[in-house]
C-alpha positions in Angstrom: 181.0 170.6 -75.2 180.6 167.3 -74.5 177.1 165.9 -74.7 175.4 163.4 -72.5 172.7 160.9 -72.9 169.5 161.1 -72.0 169.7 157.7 -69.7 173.0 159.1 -67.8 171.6 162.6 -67.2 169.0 160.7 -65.3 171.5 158.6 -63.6 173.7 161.6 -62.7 170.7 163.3 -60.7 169.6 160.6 -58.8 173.9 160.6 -57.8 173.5 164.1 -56.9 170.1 164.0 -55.0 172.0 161.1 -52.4 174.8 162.7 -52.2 172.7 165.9 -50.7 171.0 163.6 -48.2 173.8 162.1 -47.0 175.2 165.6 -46.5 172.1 166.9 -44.4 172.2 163.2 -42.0 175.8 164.1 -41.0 175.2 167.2 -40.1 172.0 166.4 -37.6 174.0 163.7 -36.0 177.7 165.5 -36.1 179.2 167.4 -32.9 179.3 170.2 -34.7 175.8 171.0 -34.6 174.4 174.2 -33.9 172.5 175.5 -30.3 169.3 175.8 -32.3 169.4 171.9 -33.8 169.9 170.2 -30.4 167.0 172.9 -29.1 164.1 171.5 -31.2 162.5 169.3 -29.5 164.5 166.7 -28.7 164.6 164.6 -25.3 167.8 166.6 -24.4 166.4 169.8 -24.2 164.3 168.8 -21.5 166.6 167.7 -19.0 166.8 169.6 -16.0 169.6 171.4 -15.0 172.0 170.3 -12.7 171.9 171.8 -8.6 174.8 173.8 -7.7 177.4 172.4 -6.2 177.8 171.6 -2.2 180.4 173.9 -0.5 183.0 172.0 1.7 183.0 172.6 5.2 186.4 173.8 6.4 187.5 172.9 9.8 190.4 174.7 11.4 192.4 176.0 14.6 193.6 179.0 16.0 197.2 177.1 15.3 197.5 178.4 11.8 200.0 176.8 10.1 202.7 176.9 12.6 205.5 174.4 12.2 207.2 175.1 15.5 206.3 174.0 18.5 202.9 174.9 20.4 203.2 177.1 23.6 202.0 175.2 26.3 199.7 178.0 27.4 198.2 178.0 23.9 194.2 178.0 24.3 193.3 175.3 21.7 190.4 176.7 19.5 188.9 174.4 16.5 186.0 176.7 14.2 183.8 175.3 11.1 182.9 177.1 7.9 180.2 175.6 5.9 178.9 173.5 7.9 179.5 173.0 12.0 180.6 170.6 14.4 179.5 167.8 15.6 182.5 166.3 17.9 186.0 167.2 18.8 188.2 165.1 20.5 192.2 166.2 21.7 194.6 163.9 23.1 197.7 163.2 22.9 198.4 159.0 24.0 195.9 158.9 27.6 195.9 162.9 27.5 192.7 164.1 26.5 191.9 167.7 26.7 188.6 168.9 28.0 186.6 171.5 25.9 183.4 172.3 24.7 181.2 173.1 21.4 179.6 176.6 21.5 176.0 177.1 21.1 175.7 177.1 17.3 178.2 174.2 16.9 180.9 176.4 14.3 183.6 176.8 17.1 185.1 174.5 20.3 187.3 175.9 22.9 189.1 173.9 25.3 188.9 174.1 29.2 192.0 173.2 29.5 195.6 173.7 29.1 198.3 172.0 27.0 201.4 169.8 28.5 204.5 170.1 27.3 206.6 168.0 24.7 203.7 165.8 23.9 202.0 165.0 20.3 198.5 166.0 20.1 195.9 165.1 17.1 192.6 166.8 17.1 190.2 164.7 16.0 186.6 166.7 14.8 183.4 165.2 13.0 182.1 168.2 10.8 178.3 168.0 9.1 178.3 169.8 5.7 174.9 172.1 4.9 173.8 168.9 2.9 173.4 166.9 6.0 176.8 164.7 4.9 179.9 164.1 7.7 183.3 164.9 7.0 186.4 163.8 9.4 189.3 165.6 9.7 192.1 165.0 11.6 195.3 167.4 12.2 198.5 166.9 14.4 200.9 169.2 16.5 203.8 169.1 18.4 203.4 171.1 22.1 206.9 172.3 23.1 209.2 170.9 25.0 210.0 172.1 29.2 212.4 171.2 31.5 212.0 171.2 35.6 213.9 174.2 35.2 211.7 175.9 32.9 208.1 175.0 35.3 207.3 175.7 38.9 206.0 173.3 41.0 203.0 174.5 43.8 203.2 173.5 47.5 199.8 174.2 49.6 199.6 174.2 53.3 197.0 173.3 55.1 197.2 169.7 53.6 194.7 167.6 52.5 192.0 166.9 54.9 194.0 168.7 57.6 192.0 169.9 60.7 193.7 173.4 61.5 193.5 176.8 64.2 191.6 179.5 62.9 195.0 181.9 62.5 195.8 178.7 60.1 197.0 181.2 56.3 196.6 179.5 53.5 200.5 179.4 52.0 201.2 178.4 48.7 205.2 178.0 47.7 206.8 177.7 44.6 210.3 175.8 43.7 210.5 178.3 41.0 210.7 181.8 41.3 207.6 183.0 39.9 207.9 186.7 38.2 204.1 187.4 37.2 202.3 187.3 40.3 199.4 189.1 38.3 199.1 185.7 36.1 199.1 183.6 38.8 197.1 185.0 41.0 194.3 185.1 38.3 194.7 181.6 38.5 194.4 180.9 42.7 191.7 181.0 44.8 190.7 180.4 48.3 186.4 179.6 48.9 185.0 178.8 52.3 181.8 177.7 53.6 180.6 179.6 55.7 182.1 182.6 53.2 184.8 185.1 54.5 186.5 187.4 52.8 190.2 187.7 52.7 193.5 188.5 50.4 196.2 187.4 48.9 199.6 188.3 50.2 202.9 187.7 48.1 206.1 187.8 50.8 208.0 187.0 47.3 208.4 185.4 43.7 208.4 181.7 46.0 205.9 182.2 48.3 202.5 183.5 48.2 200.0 183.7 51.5 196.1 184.1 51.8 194.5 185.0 54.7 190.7 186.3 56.1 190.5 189.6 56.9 189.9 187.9 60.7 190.6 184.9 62.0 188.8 182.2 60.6 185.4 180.8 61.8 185.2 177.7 63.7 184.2 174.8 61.8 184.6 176.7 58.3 185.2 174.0 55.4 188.0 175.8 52.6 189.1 175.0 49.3 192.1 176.0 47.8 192.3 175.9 43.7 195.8 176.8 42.4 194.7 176.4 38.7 198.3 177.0 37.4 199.3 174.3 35.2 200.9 175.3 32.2 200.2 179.2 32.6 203.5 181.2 31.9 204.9 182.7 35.6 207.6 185.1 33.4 210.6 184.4 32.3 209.9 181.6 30.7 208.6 179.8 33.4 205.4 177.7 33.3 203.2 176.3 35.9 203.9 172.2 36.3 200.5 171.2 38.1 197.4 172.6 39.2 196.6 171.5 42.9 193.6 171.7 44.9 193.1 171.2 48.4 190.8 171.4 51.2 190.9 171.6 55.1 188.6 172.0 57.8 188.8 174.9 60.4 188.5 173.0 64.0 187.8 175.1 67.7 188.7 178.6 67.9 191.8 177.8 70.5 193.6 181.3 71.6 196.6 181.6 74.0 197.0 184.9 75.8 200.5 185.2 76.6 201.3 188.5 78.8 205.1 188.8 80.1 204.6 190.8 82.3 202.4 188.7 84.3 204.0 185.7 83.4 200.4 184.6 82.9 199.1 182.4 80.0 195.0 182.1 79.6 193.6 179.2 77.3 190.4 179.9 75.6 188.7 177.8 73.3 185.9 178.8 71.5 185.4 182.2 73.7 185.7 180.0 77.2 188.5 180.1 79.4 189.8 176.9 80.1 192.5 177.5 82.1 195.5 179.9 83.1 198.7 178.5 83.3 201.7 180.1 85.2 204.9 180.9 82.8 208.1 182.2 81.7 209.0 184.0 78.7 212.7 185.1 76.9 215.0 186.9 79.8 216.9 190.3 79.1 218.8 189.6 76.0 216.4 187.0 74.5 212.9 188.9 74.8 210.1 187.1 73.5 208.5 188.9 70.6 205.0 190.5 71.4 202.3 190.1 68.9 200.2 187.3 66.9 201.6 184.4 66.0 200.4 180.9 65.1 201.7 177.4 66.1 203.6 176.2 63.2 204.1 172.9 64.0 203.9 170.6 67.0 206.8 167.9 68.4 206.2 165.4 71.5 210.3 165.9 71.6 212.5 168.2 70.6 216.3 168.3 70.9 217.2 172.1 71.4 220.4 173.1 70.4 221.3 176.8 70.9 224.0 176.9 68.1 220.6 176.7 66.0 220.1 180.2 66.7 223.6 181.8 67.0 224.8 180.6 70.8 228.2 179.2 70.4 229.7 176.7 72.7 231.7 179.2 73.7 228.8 181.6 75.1 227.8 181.0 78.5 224.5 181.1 77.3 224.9 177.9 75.0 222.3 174.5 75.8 222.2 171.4 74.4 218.9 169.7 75.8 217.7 166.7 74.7 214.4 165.3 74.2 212.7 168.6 75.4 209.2 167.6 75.4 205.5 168.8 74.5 207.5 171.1 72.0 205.3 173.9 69.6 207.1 176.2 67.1 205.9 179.9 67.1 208.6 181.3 65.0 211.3 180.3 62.2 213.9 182.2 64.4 213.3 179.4 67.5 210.9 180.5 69.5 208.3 177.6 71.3 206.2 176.8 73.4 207.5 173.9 75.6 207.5 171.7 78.7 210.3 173.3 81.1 210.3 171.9 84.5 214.2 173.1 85.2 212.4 176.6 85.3 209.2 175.5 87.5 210.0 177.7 90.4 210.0 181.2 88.0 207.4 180.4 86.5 204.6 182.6 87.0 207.2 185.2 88.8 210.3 186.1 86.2 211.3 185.5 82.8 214.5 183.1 82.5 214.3 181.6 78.9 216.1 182.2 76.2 212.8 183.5 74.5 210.7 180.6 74.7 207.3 179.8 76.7 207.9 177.5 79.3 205.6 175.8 81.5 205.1 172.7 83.9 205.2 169.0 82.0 202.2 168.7 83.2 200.6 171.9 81.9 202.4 171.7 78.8 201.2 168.1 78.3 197.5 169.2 78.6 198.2 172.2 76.2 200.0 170.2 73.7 197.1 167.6 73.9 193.6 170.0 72.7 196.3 172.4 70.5 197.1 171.8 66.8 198.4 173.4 63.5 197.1 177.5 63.4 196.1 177.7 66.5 196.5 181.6 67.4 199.0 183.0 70.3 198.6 186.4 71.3 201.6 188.0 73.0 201.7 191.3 75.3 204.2 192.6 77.6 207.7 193.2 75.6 209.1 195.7 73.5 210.1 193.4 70.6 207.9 192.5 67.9 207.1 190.1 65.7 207.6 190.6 62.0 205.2 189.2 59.0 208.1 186.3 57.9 209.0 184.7 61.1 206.9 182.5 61.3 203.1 182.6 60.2 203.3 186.1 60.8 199.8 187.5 58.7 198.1 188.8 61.7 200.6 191.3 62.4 199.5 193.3 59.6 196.3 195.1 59.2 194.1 193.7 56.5 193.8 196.9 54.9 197.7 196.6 54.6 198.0 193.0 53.6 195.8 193.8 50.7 197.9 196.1 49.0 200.4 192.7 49.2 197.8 191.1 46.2 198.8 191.3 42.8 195.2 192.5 41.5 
């Protein structure tokens, strides 16, 4: 055993007393200390806690995450979660396309239809539940049509045009179109004062509307053929939407009766005049029924190889400048000056199926007459058919509806 002195037993407890309270400071101030030192009372405990954090707000379309091309007849849709919309904007260059926000602001849907082969960004401003904005932006790629591939509407009446009131409303395409249905959806016909009617499809080119009778006088119409972009079948797409409207002038109706050889103008329900005629001899009858002036010529060369009469054929003409001239049918029927057949006229028919009359007479008539004006004919055995011409009122409205595709 060793033994120590009283002086360095003192001096070895005071060693071991420090070295104790230098233990015990290290570990209050040391990272490792316990949950129950930093809980008594110090300023740390009584910090409050942090608030929970803010959800995003998610903005997305009804695109998904396609990396192909967009079909063109693609309704755009752009939705919010976690917060909702403030603005959406879609363009593509100086294309913008039109939408709306929905009530609650979390969704927009567009009003509008996509073009092809065009790069579109959708631009939206999003408010988060904390009040903060977020942009977003996202990008696609609309795909890519040729004229081939889209089919372009034609609309008669024209603009601003002042027509008869057995004026149909045609509508033709340059490219077949297979769905009627989905156009159809997409074409309407509104009037003031309103009339019902129908749409009529003679084929995938050509589509008619018509009132279920003839027009009113002084009826203003609209045509809106709201087909851009929607598909037509076979991967055909609409090119353009059009819209047009034309005014529906004095009710002017021709009684043609071959028989008497015996044409009586009204206008409006007054007779303004009966003027003598001649209509198609045997061989060339002049079709009976409704038809429509088609369109109107102050000359016309008629040339009867047009409709089938070789030079050969006694029967052939070649007249030149035939004036006061007014197509009834595509086959070659008109209504025209004829003053080589003055002296039958009123007592036999001796044309080769068209109307003839005096220069004078058919100078008036040509004069108050214009595009749809209505000619009734009576008296022969042949009839008119719905395609020769504007040939709607030969069919009975309850027929020509089942021609609609709805």
């Amino acid at each position: 055993m060793t033994s120590v002195l009283p002086g360095a037993r003192a001096g070895l407890l005071a060693a071991v007393c420090a070295l104790a309270l230098t233990t015990a400071a290290c570990q209050a101030s040391g990272t490792t200390a316990t949950p129950e030192a930093i809980g008594s009372g110090s300023p740390r405990a009584e910090a409050t806690p942090s608030d929970p954090p803010v959800a995003p707000v998610r903005v997305s379309t009804n695109l998904g995450r396609k990396t192909k091309a967009v079909p063109v007849s693609t309704t755009l849709q752009v939705s919010a979660e976690g917060g909702t919309l403030r603005k959406v904007s879609v363009a593509a260059g100086d294309t913008t396309l039109p939408g709306k926000l929905n009530a609650d602001k979390t969704g927009w849907k567009a009003s509008g239809r996509l073009e092809p082969g065009l790069d579109y960004v959708v631009s939206s401003v999003a408010v988060r539940s904390d009040g903060k904005v977020r942009h977003r932006k996202a990008r696609f790629h609309t795909q890519d049509l040729t004229l081939d591939q889209q089919t372009y509407p034609s609309v008669a009446p024209l603009q601003g045009e002042t027509v008869g009131v057995g004026m149909p409303v045609i509508v033709t395409f340059d490219v077949a179109v297979k769905d009627h249905a989905a156009f159809q959806k997409h074409m309407s016909v509104t009037s003031s004062p309103h009339q019902k009617g129908s749409w009529y499809w003679l084929s995938d080119h050509e589509a008619h509307w018509r009132p279920a009778r003839y027009w009113k006088a002084g009826t203003d119409v609209t045509v809106d053929v709201d087909i851009n972009s929607v598909p037509a079948g076979g991967g055909i797409y609409g090119q353009e939407s059009r819209q047009v409207s034309f005014h529906v002038g004095d009710a002017n109706i021709y009684k043609v009766n071959a028989q008497t050889h015996q044409m009586t103008v009204t206008q409006n329900g007054k007779v303004l005049r009966t003027i003598p005629i001649t209509t198609g001899k045997a061989g060339f009858t002049t079709r009976s029924g409704t038809k429509v002036i088609i369109e109107k010529f102050r000359t016309k060369r008629m040339n009867s190889e047009t409709v089938g009469i070789s030079q050969s054929n006694p029967e052939y003409y070649n007249i030149d400048d035939v004036e006061y001239a007014m197509r009834l049918t595509y086959s070659g029927e008109f209504i025209h000056a004829a003053p080589w057949s003055v002296g039958s006229q009123g007592y036999a028919n001796v044309s080769h199926g068209c109307t003839g009359m005096s220069t004078s007479n058919a100078a008036w008539l040509y004069g108050i007459s214009k595009r749809g004006d209505v000619v009734e004919y009576t008296g022969t055995d042949r009839w008119m058919t719905m395609t020769n011409g504007y040939g709607d009122w030969n069919v009975p409205f309850k027929e020509y509806k089942q021609g609609s595709a709805l």
